[in-house]
C-alpha positions in Angstrom: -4.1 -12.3 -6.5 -5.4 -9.1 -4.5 -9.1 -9.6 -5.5 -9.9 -11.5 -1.9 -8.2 -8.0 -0.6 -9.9 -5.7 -2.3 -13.1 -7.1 -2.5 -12.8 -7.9 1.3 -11.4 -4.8 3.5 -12.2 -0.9 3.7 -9.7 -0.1 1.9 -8.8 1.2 -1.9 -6.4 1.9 -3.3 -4.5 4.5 -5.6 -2.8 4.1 -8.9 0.5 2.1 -9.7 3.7 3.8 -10.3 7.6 2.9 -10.1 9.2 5.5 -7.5 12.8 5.8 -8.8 14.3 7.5 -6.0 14.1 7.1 -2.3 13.5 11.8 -2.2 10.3 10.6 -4.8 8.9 8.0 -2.1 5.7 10.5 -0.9 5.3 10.8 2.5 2.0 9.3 3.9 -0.3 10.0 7.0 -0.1 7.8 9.7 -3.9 6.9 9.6 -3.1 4.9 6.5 -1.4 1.5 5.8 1.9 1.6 3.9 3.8 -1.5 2.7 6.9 -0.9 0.5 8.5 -3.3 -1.5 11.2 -3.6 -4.6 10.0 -5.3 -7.5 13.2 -6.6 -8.9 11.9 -7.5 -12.9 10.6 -4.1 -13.2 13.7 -1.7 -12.5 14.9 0.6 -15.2 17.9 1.5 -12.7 19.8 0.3 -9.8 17.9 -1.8 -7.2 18.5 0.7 -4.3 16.8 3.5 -6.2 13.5 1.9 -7.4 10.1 0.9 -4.9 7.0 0.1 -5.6 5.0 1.7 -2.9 1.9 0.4 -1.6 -0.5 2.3 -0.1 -4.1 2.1 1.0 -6.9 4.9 2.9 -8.5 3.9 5.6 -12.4 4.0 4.1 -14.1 2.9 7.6 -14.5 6.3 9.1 -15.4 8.7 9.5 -19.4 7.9 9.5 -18.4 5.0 7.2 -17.6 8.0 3.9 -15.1 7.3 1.9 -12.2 9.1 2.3 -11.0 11.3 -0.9 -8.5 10.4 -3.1 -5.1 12.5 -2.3 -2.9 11.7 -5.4 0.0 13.3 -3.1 -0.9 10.8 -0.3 -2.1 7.8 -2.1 -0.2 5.8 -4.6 1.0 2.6 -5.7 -0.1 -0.8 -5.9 1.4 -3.6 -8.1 -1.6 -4.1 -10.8 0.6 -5.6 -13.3 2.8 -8.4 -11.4 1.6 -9.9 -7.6 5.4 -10.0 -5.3 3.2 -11.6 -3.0 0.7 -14.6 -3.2 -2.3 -14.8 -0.8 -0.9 -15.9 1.8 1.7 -13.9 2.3 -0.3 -10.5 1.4 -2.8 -11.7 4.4 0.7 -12.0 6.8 2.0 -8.5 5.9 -1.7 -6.9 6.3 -2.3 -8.8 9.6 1.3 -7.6 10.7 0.3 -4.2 9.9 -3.2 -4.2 11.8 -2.5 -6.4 14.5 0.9 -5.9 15.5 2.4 -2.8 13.4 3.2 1.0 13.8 -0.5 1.4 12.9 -2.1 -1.0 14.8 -3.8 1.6 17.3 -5.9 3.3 13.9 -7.1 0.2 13.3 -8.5 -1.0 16.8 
């Protein structure tokens, strides 16, 4: 599950939350990594409307602090059901690291 991630990067995360419109997606700084995904078994309404958003704050700097919780910034990680198994959680996260839009906050 995500236990190897969390208990393994500089990163936590915020609380989990269905976003039932693309206007209700909350827009995130670009010093943090943001996956999105739809979570098909757990829509109340039409596909297209509902995202589970996935977000984590970079907790590596500055001076190694952690950086405060922004409830506006900060949300969403599946803590009931997994859409991803291990291995392809560590493919998305090296994807956004190595080789994604935020690759140069994290080099």
């Amino acid at each position: 599950g995500y236990n190897w991630f969390l208990h393994n990067t500089e990163y936590h995360f915020g609380e989990a939350s269905l976003i039932h419109s693309a206007s209700e997606v909350p827009r995130v700084h670009a010093d943090k990594l943001v996956l999105v995904r739809a979570i098909n078994h757990l829509l109340h309404g039409p596909v297209k409307d509902n995202l589970l958003f996935l977000a984590a704050e970079d907790t590596s700097h500055p001076m190694h602090q952690e950086v405060p919780f922004d409830a506006k910034a900060t949300v969403l990680h599946p803590m009931v059901v997994e859409p991803y198994n291990d291995n392809e959680l560590r493919t998305i996260i090296n994807y956004y690291l190595k080789s994604g839009p935020y690759r140069k906050h994290y080099i």
